[in-house]
Residue, then its C-alpha position, 0 to 999 in steps of 0.5 A: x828150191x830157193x832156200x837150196x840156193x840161200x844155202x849154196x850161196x851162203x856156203x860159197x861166200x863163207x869158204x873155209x879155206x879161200x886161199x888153197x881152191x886154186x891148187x885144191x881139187x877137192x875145193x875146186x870140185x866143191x866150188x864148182x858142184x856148189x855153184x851148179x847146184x845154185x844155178x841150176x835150183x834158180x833156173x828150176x824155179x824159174x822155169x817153174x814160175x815161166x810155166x805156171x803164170x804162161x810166161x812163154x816159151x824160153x828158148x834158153x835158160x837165159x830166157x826164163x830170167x828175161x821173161x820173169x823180168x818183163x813180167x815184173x818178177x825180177x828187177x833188170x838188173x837181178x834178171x841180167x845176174x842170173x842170166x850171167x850165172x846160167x853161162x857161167x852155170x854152162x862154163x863151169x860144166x865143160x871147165x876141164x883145164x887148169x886154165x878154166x879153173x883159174x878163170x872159172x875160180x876168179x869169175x866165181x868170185x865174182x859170182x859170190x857176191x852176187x844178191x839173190x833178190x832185186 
């Protein structure tokens, strides 16, 4: 699950055409499924620790990072990234206008920048 998300943000910070996602469907559509998958692989392995060190029971995919960071798994400030990018996981899933996009394509530079350990 980890090296999935080594991979995908490896791909996202190394686009090979940065300067057409904004009115490319096809790089939209590949930012987009790349960062899900990402996402979804850090809230896979998340939800994998949370259950077997009996963490609690998250209430939100948010959650599972607060609780790895109260029990020393993730520093604070890497636990409150991954929470961001699980919201930011759901806003790209229901992102379906030209205005989400160009908000989803600025926040998702942001999201690439993002370090996957503490």
């Amino acid at each position: 699950m980890l090296a999935r998300v080594e991979t995908c943000v490896s791909e996202l910070r190394n686009p090979s055409r940065p300067e057409i996602i904004e009115r490319d469907l096809r790089e939209q559509r590949f930012v987009e499924h790349t960062l899900q998958i990402a996402v979804q692989a850090a809230l896979d392995a998340a939800s994998h620790i949370v259950s077997d060190e009996r963490l609690g029971e998250p209430r939100s995919d948010r959650e599972l990072f607060d609780l790895l960071a109260r029990a020393g798994f993730l520093g604070d400030d890497l636990a409150a990234r991954l929470q961001d990018m699980a919201g930011f996981r759901n806003v790209l899933v229901t992102a379906t206008t030209a205005s989400t996009w160009r908000s989803s394509a600025r926040s998702s530079r942001t999201a690439s920048t993002i370090s996957w350990r503490s």
